[in-house]
Steps between C-alpha positions, in 0.01 A plus 500: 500500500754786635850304598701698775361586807520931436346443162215249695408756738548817281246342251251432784193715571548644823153628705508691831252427749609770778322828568639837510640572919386872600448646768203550412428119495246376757650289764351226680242678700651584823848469414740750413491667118839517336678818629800670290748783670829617337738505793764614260495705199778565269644823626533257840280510834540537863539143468833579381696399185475640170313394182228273429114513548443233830103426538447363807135256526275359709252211326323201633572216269186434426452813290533447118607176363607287737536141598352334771766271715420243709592669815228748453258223661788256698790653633681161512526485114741621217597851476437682139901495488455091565312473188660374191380673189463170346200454750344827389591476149350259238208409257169631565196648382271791520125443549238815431249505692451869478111424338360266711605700875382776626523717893540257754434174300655212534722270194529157473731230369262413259471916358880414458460155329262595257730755341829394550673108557666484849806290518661402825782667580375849337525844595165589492378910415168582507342837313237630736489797270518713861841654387287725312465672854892560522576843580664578147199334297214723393193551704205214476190741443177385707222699531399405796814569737585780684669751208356292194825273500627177692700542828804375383673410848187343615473287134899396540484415873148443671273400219704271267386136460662237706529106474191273591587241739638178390730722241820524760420073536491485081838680459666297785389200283633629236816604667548804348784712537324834583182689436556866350159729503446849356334675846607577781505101676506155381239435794159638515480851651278369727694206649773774602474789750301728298234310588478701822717820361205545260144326643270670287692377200464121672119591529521509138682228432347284718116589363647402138624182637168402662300594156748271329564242669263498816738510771651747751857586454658296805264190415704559147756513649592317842759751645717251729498246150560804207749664777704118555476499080675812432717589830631128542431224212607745211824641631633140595376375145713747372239707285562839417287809414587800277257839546443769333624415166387689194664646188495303172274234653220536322753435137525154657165406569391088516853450410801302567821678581878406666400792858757640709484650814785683652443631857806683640670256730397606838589328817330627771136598367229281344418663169695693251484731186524280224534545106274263280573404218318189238716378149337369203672330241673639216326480139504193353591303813232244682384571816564176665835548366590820645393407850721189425791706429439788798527203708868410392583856546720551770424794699781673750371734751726768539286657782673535844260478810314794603523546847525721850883351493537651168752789547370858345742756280676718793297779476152289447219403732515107559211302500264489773227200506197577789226206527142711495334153516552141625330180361383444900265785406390863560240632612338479163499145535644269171850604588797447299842588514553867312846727509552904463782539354733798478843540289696671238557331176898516476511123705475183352469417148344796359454728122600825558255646244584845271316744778783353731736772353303666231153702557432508150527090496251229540352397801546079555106433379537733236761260345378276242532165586718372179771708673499296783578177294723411221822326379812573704837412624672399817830566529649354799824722575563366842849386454585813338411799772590543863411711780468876409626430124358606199318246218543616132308453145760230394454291832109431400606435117751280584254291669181507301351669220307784519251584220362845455150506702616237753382471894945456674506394793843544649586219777804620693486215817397807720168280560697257723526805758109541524327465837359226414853349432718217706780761391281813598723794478278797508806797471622305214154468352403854585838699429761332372355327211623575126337694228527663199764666300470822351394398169253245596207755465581592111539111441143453654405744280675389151379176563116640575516273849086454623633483832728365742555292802758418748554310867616715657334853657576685277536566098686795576898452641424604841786784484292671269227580735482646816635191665894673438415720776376309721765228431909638457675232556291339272489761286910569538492080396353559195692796399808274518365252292368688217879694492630169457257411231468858320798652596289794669325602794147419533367849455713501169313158384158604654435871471220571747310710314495259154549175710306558866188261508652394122251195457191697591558825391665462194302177371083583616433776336569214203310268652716283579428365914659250730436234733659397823587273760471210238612155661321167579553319166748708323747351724481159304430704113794475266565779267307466214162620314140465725170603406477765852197629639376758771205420682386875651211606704307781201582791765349827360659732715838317588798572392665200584371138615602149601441195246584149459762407230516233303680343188472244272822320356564526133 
C-alpha cells in the first residue's frame, strides 16, 4: 500500500471521461456553438497593448462536457460556484449499457443493476455507447442513411437513448450524488424541447415506443408529473447531472472508480465546462481500500469564483452572461434556464496554455492530461514581498522544497485583494502586485518546473508588461525598489528585450505554462509538498482556458 499522499495518487490510474471542445462540437440544438476570435495577436491589435495572442469566445455551457446545476431547472437553488466539490466528487461506478440501447430507447434501473452494484451515495456514469457520435470519433457506417454513414449530430443530440420513467424516482432513492451520461442529455431527447425543434424525429420515437411498450409518448410520460420530477423534486433533492462525457470511458466499463467532476466555478449561469476525471487504485492495493483512503484525503480548492464581478486583464474583454432561456419557458415549451456567454480567458482562475505566447506551442486540449497533475510545492512567500517588489529563487527554497518536475505554486497574499475579497483591492490586485526576479525563468528551467501558479493576476511582475506604460507612478515605484534591492535601475535588472513578457516568452516555448488568479483555499495552505491538479475544459483550438485547482496535502 503506497504511504504519502504524492506517492498515493502518483501510483493511481488516472482515466479521463471528458471529450475533446471544438468548435466544431455540436451544441445543444438551438443554442449557440462555441465561437473563437483572436482580439489580440502578438505583434498587438487595435485593441491596444503589445504581445500575447487574446481569443476572445462565445459558448453556451452546455456544449462539451459540462455539468448540470441545479439552477438550470429552479432558480432558487445553489449556484455551480455554491457547490462543494466534495458533493460532486466521490465513489461511483460506470454502467455499459452501450448493447442493450439503441435510437430513441429507453434504460432502466434494472439495465444498470444487472451489470453493475449501485450503492447509495454513488456517482453514477452510464455508457450509452452514443459518444461514438462525438464530432472527433470516426463515422458509424449505415447503409441505409443519407451518405452511407450515421448523422453524427442527430446520433449525439436527437436520437440518443434516454431514462424510462421511474429511473429519476430509483436514483432519488438511492440518493445519488449525480448522474454523468455520454450524449448530449441526461434526460430523454424527447422530454426536452427537441421534441418540437425536431417532430419528425418524435414521430419516430414515439412509433418505437408504442411497438415496445404499447403506449403513446405523453401517456409514458405525464408531462405536468415528468416536468414536477425533473424541474422541481430533483434540483431541491440536490441531484446532479453530468452530459456529454466521453474519452477513456469505455477503459472503465461495469467498474468501480473514485469520479471527479470539476465544473469551473460559475456564479451567474446554470451549467459549466467541466473536466472529468475517475481514479482506480494503484497495483496491489484493494479497492474498498482505496475509496477508504480517497475519503480521508483532504482536498483544497484553490479555484476563485467565476463571475460577471470578476475583473478582466486591462486590455481584455470581461465577461458578459445573456439568459437565451428561462425555466418559465419558451416558446418551445419544457423551458429551462440556459446562458450565452461571452469573455476573454485572462479573468479568473485560468491556464494560460503554450499558444498563449508561442504559435508553434500546444493548444490547451492538445495537452496531455498527466501534465495537468502531479507532485508539487507551495511556497507561501507572503511575508516576504510587498507591493511592486520583486520575489526571488531563494524566497521559494527557503520555504519548501522543490523537486525537479514539480507543479509551484507561489502564494504571495495578493489573493486577499480579489473581488471576491472583504479586503478587495482591485489596483493592488491588478497592478501593484509582486513578481518575479530576473532569474526566476532559468530556475524554472534548471529545475524542469511542469508549471506554475500564483494568486495573484499575473505570473509575470506587472512592470514587465505593458502595464509600465499605462501605470508610471507605479512603474517609477518599482524602479525605486528594485535600485534599493539590485543597486540598478529597472531597465538595468530587466532588459526589455531579454526580460519583457519574461515568464511567457522566455519559459513556453519550453513548455513550461502558468496559472492565475489562484485563491479560495490557498489562503489557509502552509508551505509544504501537495499532490496539485488542473481540472481543464480539452479545448482544441484555445490557447488558454479556465480550470478548477485543487491539491491534496502530503
Amino acid at each position: 500500500m503506497s504511504k504519502g499522499t504524492i506517492d498515493f495518487l502518483s501510483k493511481a490510474k488516472w482515466y479521463d471521461l471528458t471529450q475533446p471542445l471544438s468548435i466544431f462540437t455540436a451544441p445543444w440544438p438551438g443554442e449557440s456553438p462555441l465561437q473563437i476570435q483572436f482580439f489580440k495577436r502578438l505583434t498587438g491589435s487595435y485593441i491596444g497593448g503589445a504581445g500575447a495572442n487574446g481569443q476572445l469566445i462565445e459558448w453556451s455551457n452546455n456544449t462539451g462536457t459540462h455539468l448540470v446545476g441545479p439552477t438550470a431547472f429552479h432558480s432558487g437553488m445553489k449556484s455551480i460556484a455554491d457547490i462543494p466539490l466534495e458533493d460532486i466528487c466521490g465513489e461511483g461506478v460506470v454502467a455499459d449499457i452501450s448493447d442493450e440501447v439503441s435510437d430513441y430507447s429507453l434504460y432502466t434501473p434494472e439495465m444498470i443493476e444487472k451489470r453493475v452494484k449501485v450503492k447509495e451515495g454513488d456517482i453514477l456514469i452510464i455508457n450509452t455507447g452514443y459518444h461514438k457520435f462525438g464530432y472527433s470519433e470516426p463515422d458509424v457506417k449505415n447503409r441505409s442513411a443519407q451518405g452511407g454513414i450515421e448523422n453524427k449530430e442527430f446520433g449525439y443530440l436527437v436520437r440518443h437513448p434516454g431514462p424510462a420513467p421511474g429511473f429519476f424516482e430509483w436514483a432519488l432513492k438511492k440518493k445519488l450524488k449525480l448522474i454523468g451520461v455520454d450524449c448530449g442529455c441526461a434526460e430523454h431527447p424527447m422530454n426536452t424541447n427537441i421534441r418540437y425543434m425536431h417532430e419528425r424525429e418524435f414521430a419516430k420515437a414515439e412509433a418505437k415506443l408504442k411497438e415496445t411498450h404499447g403506449k403513446s409518448w405523453d401517456e409514458m410520460f405525464p408531462p405536468d408529473k415528468y416536468y414536477k420530477l425533473t424541474h422541481q423534486t430533483m434540483p431541491k433533492k440536490g441531484l446532479l447531472l453530468a452530459e456529454s462525457l466521453g474519452g477513456q470511458i469505455k477503459q472503465l466499463s461495469n467498474q468501480r472508480a473514485w469520479i471527479m467532476v470539476h465544473p469551473i466555478p460559475y456564479c451567474e449561469v446554470e451549467s459549466a465546462w467541466s473536466r472529468v476525471v475517475a481514479l482506480k487504485p494503484p497495483k496491489g492495493m484493494g479497492e474498498q481500500a482505496f475509496f477508504n483512503r480517497m475519503k480521508r484525503e483532504k482536498m483544497f480548492d484553490m479555484s476563485i469564483p467565476f463571475s460577471v464581478q470578476t475583473p478582466q486583464w486591462a486590455n481584455y474583454i470581461p465577461l458578459i452572461v445573456h439568459y437565451t432561456k428561462r425555466v418559465g419557458g419558451q416558446y418551445f415549451g419544457l423551458g429551462r434556464n440556459n446562458a450565452h456567454c461571452k469573455a476573454s480567458f485572462h479573468l479568473s482562475c485560468h491556464m494560460d496554455g503554450e499558444k498563449h505566447f508561442h504559435m508553434g506551442g500546444r493548444t490547451i486540449g492538445e495537452t496531455p492530461m498527466d501534465i495537468w497533475i502531479g507532485p508539487g510545492a507551495v511556497a507561501d512567500i507572503s511575508k516576504m514581498v510587498s507591493d511592486t517588489s520583486v520575489y526571488t529563487p531563494e524566497m521559494i527554497e527557503n520555504e519548501v522544497e522543490v523537486k525537479p518536475g514539480d507543479i509551484l505554486i507561489i502564494k504571495t497574499g495578493y489573493h486577499k485583494y480579489g473581488w471576491c475579497s472583504k479586503d478587495s483591492d482591485e489596483f493592488r490586485y491588478m497592478i501593484r502586485h509582486p513578481g518575479p526576479s530576473p532569474d526566476f525563468s532559468a530556475w524554472c528551467v534548471k529545475k524542469k518546473i511542469k508549471w506554475l501558479g500564483v494568486d495573484c493576476v499575473a505570473m509575470e511582475h506587472p512592470m514587465n508588461t505593458i502595464q509600465r506604460n499605462w501605470h508610471p507612478k507605479t512603474f517609477a515605484e518599482a524602479d525605486r525598489k528594485i535600485t534599493k534591492q539590485f543597486g540598478k535601475c529597472w531597465d538595468e535588472v530587466f532588459p526589455l528585450d531579454k526580460y519583457y513578457q519574461d515568464m511567457h516568452l522566455n519559459l513556453f516555448p519550453k513548455g513550461i505554462i502558468h496559472a492565475e488568479n489562484l485563491g479560495k483555499d490557498l489562503a489557509k495552505m502552509d508551505s509544504g509538498r501537495y499532490y496539485i491538479g488542473c481540472f481543464i475544459q480539452k479545448g482544441m483550438e484555445l490557447a488558454s482556458c479556465w480550470a478548477r485547482f485543487v491539491a491534496w496535502k502530503e
